[in-house]
C-alpha positions in Angstrom: 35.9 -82.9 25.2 35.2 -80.9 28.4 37.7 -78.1 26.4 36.5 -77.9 23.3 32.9 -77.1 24.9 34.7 -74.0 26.2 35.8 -73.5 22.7 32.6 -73.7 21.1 30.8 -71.7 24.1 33.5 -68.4 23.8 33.3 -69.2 19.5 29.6 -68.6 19.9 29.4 -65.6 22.0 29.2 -61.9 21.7 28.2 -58.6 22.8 24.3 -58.9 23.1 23.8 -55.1 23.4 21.4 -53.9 20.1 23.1 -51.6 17.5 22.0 -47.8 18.8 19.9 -46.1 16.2 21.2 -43.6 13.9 20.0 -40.2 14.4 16.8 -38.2 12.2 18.4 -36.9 9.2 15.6 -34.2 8.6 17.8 -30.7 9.6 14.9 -27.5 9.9 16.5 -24.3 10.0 15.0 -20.7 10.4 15.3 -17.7 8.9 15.3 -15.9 11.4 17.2 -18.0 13.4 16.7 -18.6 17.3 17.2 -15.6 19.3 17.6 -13.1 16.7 16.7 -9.3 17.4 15.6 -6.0 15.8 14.0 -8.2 13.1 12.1 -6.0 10.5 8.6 -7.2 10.5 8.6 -6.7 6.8 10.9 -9.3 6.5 8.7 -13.0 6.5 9.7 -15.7 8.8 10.8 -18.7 6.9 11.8 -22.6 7.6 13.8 -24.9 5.6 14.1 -28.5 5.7 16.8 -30.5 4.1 16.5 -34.4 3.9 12.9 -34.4 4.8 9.6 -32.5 4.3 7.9 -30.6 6.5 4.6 -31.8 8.4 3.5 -28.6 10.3 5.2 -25.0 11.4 3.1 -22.2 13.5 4.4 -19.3 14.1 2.3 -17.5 17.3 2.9 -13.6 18.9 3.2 -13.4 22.7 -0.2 -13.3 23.2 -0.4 -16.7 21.1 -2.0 -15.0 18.2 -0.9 -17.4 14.9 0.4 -15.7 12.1 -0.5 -16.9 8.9 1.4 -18.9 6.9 1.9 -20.8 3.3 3.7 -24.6 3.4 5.6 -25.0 -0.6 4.1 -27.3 -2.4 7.5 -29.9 -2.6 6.7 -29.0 1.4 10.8 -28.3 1.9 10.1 -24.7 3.1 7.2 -22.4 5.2 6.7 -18.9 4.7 5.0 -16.7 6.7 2.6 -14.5 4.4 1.0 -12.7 7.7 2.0 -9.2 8.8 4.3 -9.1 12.0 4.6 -6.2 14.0 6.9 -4.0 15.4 8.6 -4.9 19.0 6.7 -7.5 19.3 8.0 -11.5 20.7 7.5 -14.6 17.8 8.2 -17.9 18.8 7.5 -21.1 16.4 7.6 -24.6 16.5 7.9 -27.2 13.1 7.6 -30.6 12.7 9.1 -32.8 9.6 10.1 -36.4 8.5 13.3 -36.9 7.1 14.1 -39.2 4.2 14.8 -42.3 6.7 10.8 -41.8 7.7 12.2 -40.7 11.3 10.2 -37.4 12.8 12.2 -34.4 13.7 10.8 -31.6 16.0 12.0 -27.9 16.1 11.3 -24.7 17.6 12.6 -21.2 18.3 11.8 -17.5 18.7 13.0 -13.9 17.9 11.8 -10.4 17.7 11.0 -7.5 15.7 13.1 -4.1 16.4 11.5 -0.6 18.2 10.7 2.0 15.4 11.7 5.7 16.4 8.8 6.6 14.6 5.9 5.4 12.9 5.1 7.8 9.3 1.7 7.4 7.6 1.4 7.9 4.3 -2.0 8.9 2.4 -2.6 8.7 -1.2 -5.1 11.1 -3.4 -6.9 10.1 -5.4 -9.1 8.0 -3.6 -10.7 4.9 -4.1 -13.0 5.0 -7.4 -12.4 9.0 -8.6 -13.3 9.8 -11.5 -10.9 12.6 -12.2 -9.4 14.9 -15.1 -6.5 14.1 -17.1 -4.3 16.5 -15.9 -4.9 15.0 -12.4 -1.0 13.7 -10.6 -0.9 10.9 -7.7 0.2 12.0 -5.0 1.3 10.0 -2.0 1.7 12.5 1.6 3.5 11.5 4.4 3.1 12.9 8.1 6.5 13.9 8.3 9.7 14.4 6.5 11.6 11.8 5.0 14.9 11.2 5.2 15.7 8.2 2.4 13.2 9.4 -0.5 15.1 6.3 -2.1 13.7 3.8 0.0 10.3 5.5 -0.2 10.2 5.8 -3.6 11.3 2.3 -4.7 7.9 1.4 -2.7 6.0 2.8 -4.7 4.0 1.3 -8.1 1.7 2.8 -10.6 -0.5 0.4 -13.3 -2.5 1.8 -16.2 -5.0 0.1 -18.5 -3.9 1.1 -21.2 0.1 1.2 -20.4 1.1 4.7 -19.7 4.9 6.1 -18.9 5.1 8.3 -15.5 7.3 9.0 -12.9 7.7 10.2 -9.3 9.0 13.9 -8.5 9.4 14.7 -4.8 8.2 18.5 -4.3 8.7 18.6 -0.8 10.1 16.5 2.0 7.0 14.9 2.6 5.1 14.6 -0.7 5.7 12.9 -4.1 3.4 13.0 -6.8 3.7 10.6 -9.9 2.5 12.0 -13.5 2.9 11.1 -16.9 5.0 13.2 -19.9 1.7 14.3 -21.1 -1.9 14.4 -20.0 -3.4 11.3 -19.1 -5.2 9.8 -21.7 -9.5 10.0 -21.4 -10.8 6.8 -19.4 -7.3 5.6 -18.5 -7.3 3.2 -15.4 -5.0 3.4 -12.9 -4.1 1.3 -9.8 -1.5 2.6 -7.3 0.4 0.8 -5.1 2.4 1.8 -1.7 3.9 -1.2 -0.2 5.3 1.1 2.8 5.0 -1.1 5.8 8.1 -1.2 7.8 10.1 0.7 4.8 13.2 2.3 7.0 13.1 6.1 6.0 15.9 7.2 8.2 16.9 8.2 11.3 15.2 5.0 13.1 11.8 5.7 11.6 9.5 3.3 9.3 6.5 3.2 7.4 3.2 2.8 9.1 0.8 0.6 6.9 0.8 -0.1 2.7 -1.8 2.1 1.1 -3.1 1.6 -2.1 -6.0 3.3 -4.4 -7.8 2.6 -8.0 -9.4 5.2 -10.1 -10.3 6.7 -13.4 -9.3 9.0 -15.8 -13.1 10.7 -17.5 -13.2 12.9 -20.6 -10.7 14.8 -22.2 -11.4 18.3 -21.1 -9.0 21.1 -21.4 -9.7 24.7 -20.1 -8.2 27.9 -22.6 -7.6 30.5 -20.8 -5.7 33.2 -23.0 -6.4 36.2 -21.2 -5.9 38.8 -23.7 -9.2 37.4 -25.6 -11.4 38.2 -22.4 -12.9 34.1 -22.9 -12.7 30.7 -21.5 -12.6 28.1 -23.7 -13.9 24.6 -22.9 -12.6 22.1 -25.5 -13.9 18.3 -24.7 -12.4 15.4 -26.5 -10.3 17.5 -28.6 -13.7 19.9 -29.6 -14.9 23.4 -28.3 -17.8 22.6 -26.5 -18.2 26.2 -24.8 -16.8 29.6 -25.1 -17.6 32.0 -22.0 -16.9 35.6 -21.8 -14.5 36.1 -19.0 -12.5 39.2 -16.4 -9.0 38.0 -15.4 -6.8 39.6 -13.4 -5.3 43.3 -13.9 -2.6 43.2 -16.6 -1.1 46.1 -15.5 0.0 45.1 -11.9 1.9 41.9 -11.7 0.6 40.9 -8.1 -3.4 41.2 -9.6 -2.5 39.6 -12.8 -3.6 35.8 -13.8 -0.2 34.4 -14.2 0.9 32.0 -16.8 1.2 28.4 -16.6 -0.7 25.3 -17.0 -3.1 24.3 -13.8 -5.8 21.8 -12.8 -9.1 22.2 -11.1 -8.2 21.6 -7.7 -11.9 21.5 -5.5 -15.3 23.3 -6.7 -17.3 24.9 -4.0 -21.0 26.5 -4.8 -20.4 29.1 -2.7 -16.7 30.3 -1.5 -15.8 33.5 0.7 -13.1 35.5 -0.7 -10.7 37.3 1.6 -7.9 39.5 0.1 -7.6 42.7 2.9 -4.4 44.4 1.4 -6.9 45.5 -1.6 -9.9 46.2 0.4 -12.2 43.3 0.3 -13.1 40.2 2.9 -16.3 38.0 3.2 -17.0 38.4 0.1 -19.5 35.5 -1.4 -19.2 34.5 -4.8 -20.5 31.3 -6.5 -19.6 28.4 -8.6 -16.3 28.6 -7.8 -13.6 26.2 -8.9 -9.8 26.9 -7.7 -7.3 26.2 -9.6 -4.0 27.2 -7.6 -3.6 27.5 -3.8 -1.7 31.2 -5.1 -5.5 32.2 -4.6 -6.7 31.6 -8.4 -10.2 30.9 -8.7 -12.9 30.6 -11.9 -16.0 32.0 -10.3 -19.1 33.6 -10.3 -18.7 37.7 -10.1 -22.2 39.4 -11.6 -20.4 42.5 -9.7 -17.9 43.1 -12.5 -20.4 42.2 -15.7 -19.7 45.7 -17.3 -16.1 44.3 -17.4 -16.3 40.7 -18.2 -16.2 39.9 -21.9 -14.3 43.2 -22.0 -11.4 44.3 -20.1 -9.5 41.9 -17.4 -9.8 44.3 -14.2 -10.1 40.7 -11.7 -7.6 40.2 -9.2 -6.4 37.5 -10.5 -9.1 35.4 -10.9 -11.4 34.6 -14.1 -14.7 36.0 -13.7 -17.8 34.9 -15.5 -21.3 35.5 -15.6 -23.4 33.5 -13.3 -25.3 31.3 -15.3 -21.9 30.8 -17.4 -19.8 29.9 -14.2 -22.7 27.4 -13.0 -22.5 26.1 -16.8 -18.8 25.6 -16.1 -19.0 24.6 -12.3 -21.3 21.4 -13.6 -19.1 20.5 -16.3 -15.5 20.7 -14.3 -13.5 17.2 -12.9 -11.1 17.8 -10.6 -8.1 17.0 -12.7 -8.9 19.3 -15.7 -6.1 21.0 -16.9 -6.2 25.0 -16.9 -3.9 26.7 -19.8 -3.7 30.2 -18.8 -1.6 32.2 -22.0 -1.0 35.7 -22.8 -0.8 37.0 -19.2 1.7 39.9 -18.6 3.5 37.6 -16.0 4.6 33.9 -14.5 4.4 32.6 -11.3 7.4 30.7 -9.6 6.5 26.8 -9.7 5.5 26.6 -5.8 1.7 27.2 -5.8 -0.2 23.7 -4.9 -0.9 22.2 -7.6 2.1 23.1 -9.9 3.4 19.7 -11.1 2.5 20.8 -15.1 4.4 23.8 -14.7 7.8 21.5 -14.6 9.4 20.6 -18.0 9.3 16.9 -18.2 13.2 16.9 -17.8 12.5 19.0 -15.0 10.1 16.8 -13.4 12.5 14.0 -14.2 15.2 15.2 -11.8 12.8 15.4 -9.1 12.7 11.5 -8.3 15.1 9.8 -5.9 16.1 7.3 -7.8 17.5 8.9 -11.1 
């Protein structure tokens, strides 16, 4: 008897030490992922959870400023929706639950990369402009930029109603955006230049985004056929005003008003005129309204009156009468187009603003993505 009690007693017994748990099954990974370096801050943070859902993820900058940040509504992922910055230290931390209820705790760090060079961009025209139809967008950079491509695919126009454009670089720091034909009259237009931490080249990124909303007015167009000494103001596809005008010398190519389709470019009341190789400087003449940075103005010149109406002895400008040119001044957008026809010669597509004096095909090779 005294035996089988040993029996039972070794039968009976076991190894009383408890089962160990099985480990969290919730795994949260980051994007980027601990450590990481030269980071582009355009690029959001993001965390992932697989087998669980995630609780709570902040994501702080070395001074322990918290970036924003949007949880997914199935809560598997975080996304930050906050602008990092350059060369700057990011360290997060994330809690989830996994599927077996068990908590799971993460954390980690990286930073963004050093920029060789920080470009600003500006963009014309500005917030809530009212301007012409003939009136291009034009986005300006600081400095030159090396990947136009990378620029370029930053870059978004939207019209109410839906109108086809495109970007043509014209230097290597300005691109301007236009469509075929002239805008159509109270077109409006949002622009778009998502240009924060775009890499141009050569180690150097976009500054900020900038963005601008404006208006297309009335349809005017200016004719300017200079053999008919008169400057014709058609609005809305009618003549609204006929002025008698002086352009510039036909007989001398450098005092002619060249050919080519412009735009009002600013309007001054009063603007000093400066040309010393023919004889003249601080000369004050009103209403005027430029039209090329070649030094083509419509203006104010009661001097020349025998002459205007007449014969075009200007220096390239189109003179008018005073009380016609303030007429004119007061009914002028920046934006209007300016035909000039008939003019013994052409001017070289290089004057500010030339953009209408491309062909469209020639406009189309311009962009850097075609």
């Amino acid at each position: 008897m005294a035996l089988a009690a040993v029996l039972s007693l070794v039968a009976c017994s076991g190894d009383s030490t408890p089962a160990p748990d099985a480990p969290p099954v919730a795994k949260v990974a980051a994007d980027p992922v601990d450590g990481a370096k030269d980071i582009s801050p355009a690029t959001p943070f993001k965390v992932t959870v697989a087998q669980g859902a995630l609780t709570e993820v902040n994501l702080v900058d070395a001074e322990g400023k918290a970036v924003k940040g949007e949880l997914a509504p199935d809560r598997l992922s975080w996304t930050s929706t906050g602008k990092l910055a350059f060369e700057k230290s990011y360290t997060w931390t994330g809690k989830a639950t996994g599927t077996d209820n068990k908590p799971v705790e993460a954390k980690g760090g990286f930073t963004t990369l050093k920029p060789g060079k920080l470009i600003r961009a500006t963009v014309n025209p500005t917030d809530n402009a009212v301007v012409g139809i003939a009136m291009p967008i034009k986005v300006e950079f600081d400095a030159k930029i090396k990947d136009k491509a990378a620029a370029e695919k930053a870059l978004s126009v939207e019209t109410t109603p839906k109108v086809e454009g495109a970007w043509a670089w014209l230097n290597d720091r300005e691109v301007h955006y236009r469509p075929e034909k002239y805008w159509p009259a109270n077109t409006k237009i949002k622009v778009r230049a998502d240009l924060f931490a775009v890499p141009y080249g050569d180690g150097n990124f976009g500054r900020a985004d900038v963005s601008t909303q404006f208006s297309i007015g009335r349809a005017q167009i200016v004719k300017a056929h200079t053999p008919s000494h008169k400057l014709v103001v058609q609005r809305d596809g009618q003549t609204v005003a006929t002025y008698p005008a002086s352009y510039g010398k036909d007989g001398n190519k450098d005092l002619n008003t060249p050919n080519g389709t412009y735009i009002v470019m600013q309007k001054n009341p009063v603007e000093k005129m400066d040309n010393p190789k023919y004889g003249y400087t601080n000369v004050m003449k009103k209403w005027a309204v430029r039209i090329s940075n070649h030094g083509e103005f419509i203006h104010e010149n009661n001097d020349n009156a025998a002459n205007i109406g007449r014969a075009n002895t200007s220096h390239g400008c189109a003179n008018l009468l005073e009380a016609d040119a303030k007429r004119f001044f007061d009914s002028a957008l920046v934006g209007d187009p300016v035909e000039v026809t008939g003019s013994a010669g052409t001017i070289a597509p290089q004057y500010d603003v030339y953009d209408w004096q491309l062909t469209w095909n020639q406009w189309l090779s311009k962009s850097a993505l075609r």
